[in-house]
N, C-alpha and C positions, 0 to 999 in steps of 0.2 A: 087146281084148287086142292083142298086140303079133302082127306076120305074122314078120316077119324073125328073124334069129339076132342081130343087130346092137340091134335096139330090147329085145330078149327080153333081152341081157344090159345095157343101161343100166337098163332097171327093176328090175334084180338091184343092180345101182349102187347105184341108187338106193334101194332099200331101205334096205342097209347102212348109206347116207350118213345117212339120216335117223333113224336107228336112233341112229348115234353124234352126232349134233348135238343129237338130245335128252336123250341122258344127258348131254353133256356141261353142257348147257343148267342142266338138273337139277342139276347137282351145283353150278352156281352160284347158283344158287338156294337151295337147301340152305344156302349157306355165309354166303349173306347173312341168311338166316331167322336161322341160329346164330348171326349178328353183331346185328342185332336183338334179338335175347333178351338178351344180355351187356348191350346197350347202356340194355332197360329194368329190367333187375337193375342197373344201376351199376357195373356190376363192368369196371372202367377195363383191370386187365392181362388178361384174358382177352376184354375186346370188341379193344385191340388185337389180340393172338393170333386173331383172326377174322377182322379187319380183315387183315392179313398173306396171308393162308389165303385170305380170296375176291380180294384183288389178284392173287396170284398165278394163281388162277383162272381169272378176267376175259381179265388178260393171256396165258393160253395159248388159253383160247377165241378172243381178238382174234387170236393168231396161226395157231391153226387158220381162219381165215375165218368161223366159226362166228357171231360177235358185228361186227357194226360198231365199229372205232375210234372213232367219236364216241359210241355205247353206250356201250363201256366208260369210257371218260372219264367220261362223264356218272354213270355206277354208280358208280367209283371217289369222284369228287369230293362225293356225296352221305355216302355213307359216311364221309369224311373230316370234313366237316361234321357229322354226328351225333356221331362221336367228337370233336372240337372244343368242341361243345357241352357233353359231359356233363364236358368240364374246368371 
């Protein structure tokens, strides 16, 4: 454990932090599972409508730091390509 008042409240930090990275995490995940389902149902306006919803996602994870810019690239651009495909 932590001696100081200095380290005692980073690992208070740091809890928090990891508390919100992984929901945030979560919820991208979530949103790609939901855009997978749409995509092996067929159902073209609602896997858009997913597609939409985890870009939007991604991109706020990438701008909280949460995700690596080349992640989300790489997630977005697959995604793109499976709706691509089921044109």
């Amino acid at each position: 454990m932590s001696q100081n008042n200095s380290a005692k409240k980073r690992e208070r930090q740091n809890i928090t932090h990891r508390m919100r990275n992984r929901a945030v995490k979560s919820e991208v995940r979530t949103a790609i599972k939901k855009f997978e389902k749409c995509i092996l149902a067929e159902d073209k306006a609602a896997a858009e409508l997913a597609m939409k919803e985890s870009f939007k996602l991604l991109d706020s994870a990438t701008s909280k730091g949460i995700l690596h810019r080349n992640t989300s690239s790489r997630k977005k651009s697959r995604l793109y390509a499976a709706l691509a495909k089921l044109n």
